[in-house]
Phi, psi and omega in degrees: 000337201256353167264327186286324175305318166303300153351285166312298158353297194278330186295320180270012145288343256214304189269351183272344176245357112003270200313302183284332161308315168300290195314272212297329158314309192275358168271000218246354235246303171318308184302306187301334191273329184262327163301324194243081170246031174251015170308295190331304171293336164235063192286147171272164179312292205302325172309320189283335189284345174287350206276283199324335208258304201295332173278345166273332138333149205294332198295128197277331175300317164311276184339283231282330157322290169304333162280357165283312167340298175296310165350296188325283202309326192281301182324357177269326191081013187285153166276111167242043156224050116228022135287004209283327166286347180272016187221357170256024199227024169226016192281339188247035176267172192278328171279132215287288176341344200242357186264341166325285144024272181305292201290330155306268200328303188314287207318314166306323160281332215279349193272316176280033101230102171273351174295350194282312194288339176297334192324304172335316204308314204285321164299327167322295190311305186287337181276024192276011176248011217271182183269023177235169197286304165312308175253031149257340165245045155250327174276011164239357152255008171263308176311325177261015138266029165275138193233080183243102156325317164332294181286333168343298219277310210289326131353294189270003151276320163302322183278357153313309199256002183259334184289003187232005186302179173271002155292075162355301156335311193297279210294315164330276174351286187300327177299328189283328152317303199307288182312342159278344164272347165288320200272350176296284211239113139299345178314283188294022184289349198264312183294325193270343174304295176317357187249321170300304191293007181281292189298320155301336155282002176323170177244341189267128194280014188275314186265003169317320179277329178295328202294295155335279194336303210273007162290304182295345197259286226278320184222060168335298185287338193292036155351344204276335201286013179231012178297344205251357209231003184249009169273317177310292182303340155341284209275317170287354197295328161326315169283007205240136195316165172304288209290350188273330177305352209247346183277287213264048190227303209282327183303285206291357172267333173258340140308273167006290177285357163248333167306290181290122197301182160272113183303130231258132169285141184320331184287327215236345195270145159260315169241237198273070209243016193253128184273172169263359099018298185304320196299288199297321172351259182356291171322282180306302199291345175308288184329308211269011156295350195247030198264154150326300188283107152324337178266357180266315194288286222309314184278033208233303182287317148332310186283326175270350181282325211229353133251321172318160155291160192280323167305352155262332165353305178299343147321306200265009206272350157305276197304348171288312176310313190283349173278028180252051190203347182290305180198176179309272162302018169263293196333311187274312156324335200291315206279351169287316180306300187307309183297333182285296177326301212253024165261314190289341176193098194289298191325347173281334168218078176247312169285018165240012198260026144267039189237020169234027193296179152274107185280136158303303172316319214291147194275189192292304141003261172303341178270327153342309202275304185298316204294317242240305184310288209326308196291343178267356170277345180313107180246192186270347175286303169283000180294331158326288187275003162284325187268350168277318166278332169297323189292335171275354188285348231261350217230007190292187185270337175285108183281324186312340195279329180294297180319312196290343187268329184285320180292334152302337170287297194317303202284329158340298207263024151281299179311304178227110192304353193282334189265013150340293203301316196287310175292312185279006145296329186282335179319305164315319192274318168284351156318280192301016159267136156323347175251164201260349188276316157311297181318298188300262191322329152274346173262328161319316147331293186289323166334293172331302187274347166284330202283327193257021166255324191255012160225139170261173183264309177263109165266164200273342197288349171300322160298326171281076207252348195265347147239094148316323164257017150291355180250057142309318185285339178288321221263343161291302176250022133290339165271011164202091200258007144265013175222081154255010168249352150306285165330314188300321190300273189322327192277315193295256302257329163172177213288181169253146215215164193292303207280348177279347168351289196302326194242049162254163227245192194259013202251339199247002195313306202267357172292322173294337161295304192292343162272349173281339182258333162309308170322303197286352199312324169301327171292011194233090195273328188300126189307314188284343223232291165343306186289350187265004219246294186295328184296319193273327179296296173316287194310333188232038190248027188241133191231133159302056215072022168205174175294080180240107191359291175293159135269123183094014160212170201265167206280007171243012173299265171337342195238353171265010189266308200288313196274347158319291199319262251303351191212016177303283215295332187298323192248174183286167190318311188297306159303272165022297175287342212262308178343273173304332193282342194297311164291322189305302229261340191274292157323314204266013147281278202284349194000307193244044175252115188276356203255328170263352150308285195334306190257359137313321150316349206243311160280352174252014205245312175275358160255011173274335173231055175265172187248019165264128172293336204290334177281332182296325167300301163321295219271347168291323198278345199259317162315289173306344183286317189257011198282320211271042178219340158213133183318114161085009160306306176240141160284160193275002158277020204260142169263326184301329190216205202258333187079208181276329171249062160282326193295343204272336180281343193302320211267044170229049179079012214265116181284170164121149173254094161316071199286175153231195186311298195322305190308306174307325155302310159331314196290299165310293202273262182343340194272348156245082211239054157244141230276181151299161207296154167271114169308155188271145166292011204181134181268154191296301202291140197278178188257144184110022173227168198281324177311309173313305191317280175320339198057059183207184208261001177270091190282057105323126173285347170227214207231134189089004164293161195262220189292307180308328174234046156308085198325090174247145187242100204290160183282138188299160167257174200258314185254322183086187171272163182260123220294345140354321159319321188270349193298143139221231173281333184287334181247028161296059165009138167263119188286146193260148171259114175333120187269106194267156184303163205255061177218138164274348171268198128258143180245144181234045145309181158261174161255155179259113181278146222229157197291159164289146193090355159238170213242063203318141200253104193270148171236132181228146195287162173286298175304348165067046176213172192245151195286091210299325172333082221216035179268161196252105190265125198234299193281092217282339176298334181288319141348255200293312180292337169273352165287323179307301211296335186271350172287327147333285178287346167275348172277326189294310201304304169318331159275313163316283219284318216276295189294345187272295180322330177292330153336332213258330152337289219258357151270355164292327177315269169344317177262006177266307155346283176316291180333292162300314205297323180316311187284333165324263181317335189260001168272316172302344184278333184308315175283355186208112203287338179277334181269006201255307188300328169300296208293355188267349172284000000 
């Protein structure tokens, strides 16, 4: 016995471990496909030629093996449709899993074969019935990407009747149908406003927010269709998914702003001038700064920069800051949003702005978007360490980051004039640097900034005209009008020289700049940064009271004139032009220094065959400009002009307008005397578009959008429309129902009158009297003894009633008795008026 029992023992360990090796093979078999799903992609030929047969096999594992398969192949860009009937004959199979499947591919195919997929249609129809929710909205969402003008009408009877199921799900669905079906057939629009206006009444925040969405897509303007519906969305938006808040967040900022008046600022109210419509927004949407999903705060913060009153306004500016710490690319959206804010309202991150420092890691992008927060935070408490910091960004590796930092020192010393001297020393020191790109990007600056230093807005030389520029000393210390007796002294005292730079005052600061770049001009390679080196030279290259090789123009002027010729065919156009206005502005100093004719002749000479017209042009407009101001400008064989004997063809009749020096100095030196540009405070492109991020010129919210959904954010109304419109059965006050007194008496108290809107409640004794017991108990034994007696008498009572009870047995009969005969007598009186009228005598 104890062997066939051992026996028995082991033949059934032997199959339970049989059994279980089948089990863990066939769950392991499944483990293998989704672990190792990078087989699927990189499946060999002879496998993908295997996909037709496993969809045609009996097996549901084969199918579904092989439709990952396909899956693979479509995330590949691989061509699958032709598989497309073997993969339409599984569409009504029973594994949920393998019709998921099936129905990703249709969506994908259905559009480059639609003949196939109407096959499909009918199964589509029937499964809009099936009883679980889920595969009544993958079948209407596979029937509306069939994007078949055909099919259009059958299509729009399916989101009919799915806008009305009982799933919440299904009508998610069906709203997102109504937009494939706007972009098929535009035909069927007076029917999907009705399917919409169906859908707007949900009660479910799962499908409210697509339905807004497919409201905004299909009818930007009807907006009116949300008058009876936007307290409701309000008051649900906390419930409704992250991506539907952020949909039914930007639709309700452009009501708001067409509907609703414009909120009046706390300096200007007289009362209550907030509407209150604005108010519950505002309220509801307050919660949703604390949401997870960055793109629900970002549209949270939209809806208050562009409705709140500036007294809220300081919301947002926490919940901005912190998404710059979620990830890299919330990080770089973040900072657009933060930049607009904080041109527009700086004073909200003036105390954070060390949390807009530059990281090394940062990509280029983002240290940009910080150089730009950083420069709208700039104040006089903080420009120091803005300016410690640009200098050092001036040395990154990014040259677009070198630029932007450096032209943030120039705009420092706009924003704050005390710090001139300090920027333009840090500028001077990237002259003498080695990358070409500093140098460049610095003499554009300093440009800038010699130009708003050594020009005012009324200048005195329109008045002077025949030396303009003797009020040079003037025209200096209106820009520094506490060192003007310095200034006189320095500009009389002898010429400016490469070497006097170090021991010049700040008063002599921007002519010494402008001669440190004349020197360098060969270090200076950049086309803009040349052309401003020659612009600066011409305009401020007239000396005053001293001595110089030229008379009246300073002695590194000239020599930046020869090396310009001398590399003239070589450089680019925009130099090219700075070139000639520079000899032009050099002669019309010099007239009679022939070696600076000669070679002003000589650069108009080599622009007369240039192969740009703007240059050819330029040097024709400066010649004729000039005859009647310096002598031997043209020869007199020049077919273009006159020459030397201009006066003899004007008078033998020669058309033409003739200036003279003065005018032509005018023309010249005067005719552009405006400072550097003021950056705009406040961006055009509004938030909430792929343009703010990108930077680019398109206010689309996405990217590839067409004409129709351009993001315009309308302008506030003054009165608004009338809020009566939005009332709908949900804010219908409720009547409270009258509390009648707690009596079998009626009472003729009076009442006590009570705020409105409430419902007073009297409580009144049954005996309709008060408690007469009104001794003044002072004396305490007289107290505890009137307490015995009454403890006495309640005990007594309490027996009386116990004996009265026994009683009561035996008078129920009787009275029941009584009881009928009363009802008796009160149905007969009813029928006979007369027997009614004795008993009432």
């Amino acid at each position: 016995m104890d062997g066939i029992n051992l026996n028995a023992l082991s033949e059934n360990a032997t199959r339970l471990g049989m059994r279980i090796q089948e089990t863990i093979a066939e769950h392991t078999r499944d483990l293998s496909l989704t672990r190792g799903g990078s087989s699927l992609f990189d499946m060999a030929d002879d496998k993908a030629k295997n996909i037709t047969k496993q969809l045609e096999s009996s097996s549901d594992r084969e199918k579904l093996d092989a439709m990952k398969r396909l899956i693979a192949l479509i995330s590949k860009n691989r061509p699958v449709s032709s598989y497309f009937p073997a993969v339409v004959k599984n569409v009504a199979s029973p594994n949920l899993e393998l019709r998921k499947l099936v129905y990703i591919y249709l969506l994908r195919c259905a559009p480059s074969e639609p003949d196939l997929a109407l096959l499909s249609i009918n199964t589509f129809q029937r499964d809009l019935a099936d009883p679980s929710p889920l595969i009544r909205a993958m079948a209407l969402r596979v029937l509306s990407g069939i994007r078949v003008p055909t099919v259009a009408t059958i299509v729009l009877m399916a989101v009919r009747k799915s806008a009305a199921d009982p799933s919440p799900y299904v009508r998610k669905a069906a709203a997102l149908a109504v937009i494939k079906v706007h972009k098929v057939d535009q035909a069927h629009h007076p029917t999907l406003l009705d399917i919409m206006t169906t859908l707007l009444r949900d009660r479910s925040p799962l499908s409210l927010g697509t339905a807004v969405l497919a409201l905004d897509t299909i009818a930007p303007s009807r907006l009116d269709l949300l008058h009876v519906h936007f307290r409701r969305l309000c008051r649900v938006l906390p419930d409704i998914d992250a991506w539907g808040q952020v949909d039914v967040l930007r639709v309700l900022v452009r009501y708001v702003r067409t509907m609703l008046p414009k909120p009046v600022p706390a300096s200007e109210r007289q009362g209550e001038e907030v509407d209150k419509d604005l108010k519950l927004l505002l309220a509801c949407a307050e919660p949703l700064f604390m949401n997870k999903n960055p793109a629900v705060v970002l549209a949270v913060a939209r809806a208050f920069y562009y409705l709140a009153p500036s007294s809220m306004l300081s919301k947002i500016s926490a919940p901005l800051l912190r998404l710059l710490s979620v990830s890299r690319e919330v990080e770089r959206v973040a900072l657009a949003y933060l930049l607009v804010v904080a041109r527009s309202h700086p004073v909200l991150f003036i105390s954070s702005h060390n949390r807009f420092l530059v990281r090394v890691d940062d990509a280029e992008q983002v240290k940009r978007r910080k150089i730009s927060v950083l420069l709208a935070l700039c104040t006089v408490d903080n420009h120091q360490t803005l300016l410690r910091e640009f200098m050092d960004y001036a040395q990154d590796t990014d040259d677009s980051v070198v630029g932007d930092a450096i032209h943030a020192i120039g705009r420092i010393a706009s924003l704050v004039p005390s710090s001139t001297p300090q920027c333009l020393t840090a500028l001077m020191g990237m002259i003498n640097s080695k990358q070409d790109t500093i140098v460049s990007n610095a003499v554009l600056v300093l440009k800038s900034l010699v130009q708003n230093q050594l020009l005012t807005p009324s200048s005195t030389s329109t008045t002077t005209l025949p030396t303009p520029f003797s009020s040079q000393q003037a025209l200096l210390a209106s820009s520094i009008p506490s060192l003007m007796p310095s200034i006189s002294t320095s500009l009389s005292a002898a010429p400016l020289s490469f070497t006097s730079t170090e021991s010049t005052s700040v008063a002599q600061a921007p002519l010494s700049i402008i001669a440190q770049l004349a020197q360098r001009i060969d270090d200076i390679r950049h086309p803009h940064a040349r052309a401003c080196v020659l612009w600066l030279v011409g305009q401020y290259g007239s000396v005053t009271g001293t001595k110089t090789v030229v008379e009246g123009v300073a002695d590194w002027a000239p020599d930046v004139l020869r090396k310009a010729a001398r590399s003239f065919n070589t450089e680019a156009s925009l130099v090219k032009l700075q070139t000639l206005t520079l000899a032009a502005k050099l002669i019309l100093l010099a007239p009679t220094h022939r070696t600076l004719v000669l070679l002003a002749q000589y650069v108009f000479t080599l622009a007369r065959y240039d192969e740009d017209w703007d240059v050819r042009d330029r040097a024709r407009m400066l010649r004729t400009l000039l005859v009647g101001a310096v002598t031997g400008i043209m020869s007199s064989n020049d077919e273009d002009g006159v020459g030397e004997n201009w006066n003899k063809e004007e008078q033998a009749g020669r058309p033409g307008v003739v200036l003279r020096r003065e005018q032509v100095t005018r023309v010249l030196f005067e005719g552009k005397t405006g400072t550097m540009e003021e950056e705009l405070v406040a961006d055009a492109r509004p938030l909430g578009t792929l343009s703010l991020v990108m930077e680019s010129e398109s206010l689309h919210l996405h990217d590839g959008d067409d004409d129709e959904t351009v993001i315009d954010l309308p302008e506030w109304l003054e009165q608004g429309i009338d809020p009566a419109l939005r009332d709908s059965d949900d804010d219908a006050p409720q009547v409270a129902s009258s509390v009648q007194a707690i009596s079998s008496q009626a009472t003729s108290s009076q009442r006590v009158p009570t705020p409105a809107g409430s419902t007073p409640v009297v409580l009144t004794p049954i005996g309709g009297s008060t408690p007469k017991d009104t001794k003044d108990w002072r004396d305490l034994n007289k107290f505890y003894a009137s307490e015995s007696e009454s403890e006495d008498e309640s005990e007594d009572e309490e027996e009386e009633e116990l004996e009265e009870g026994s009683g009561i047995g035996e008078h129920s009969s009787e009275d029941e008795e009584t009881s009928e005969d009363e009802e008796d007598e009160e149905g007969v009186a009813e029928h006979d008026p007369s027997s009614s009228h004795e008993r009432a005598s």
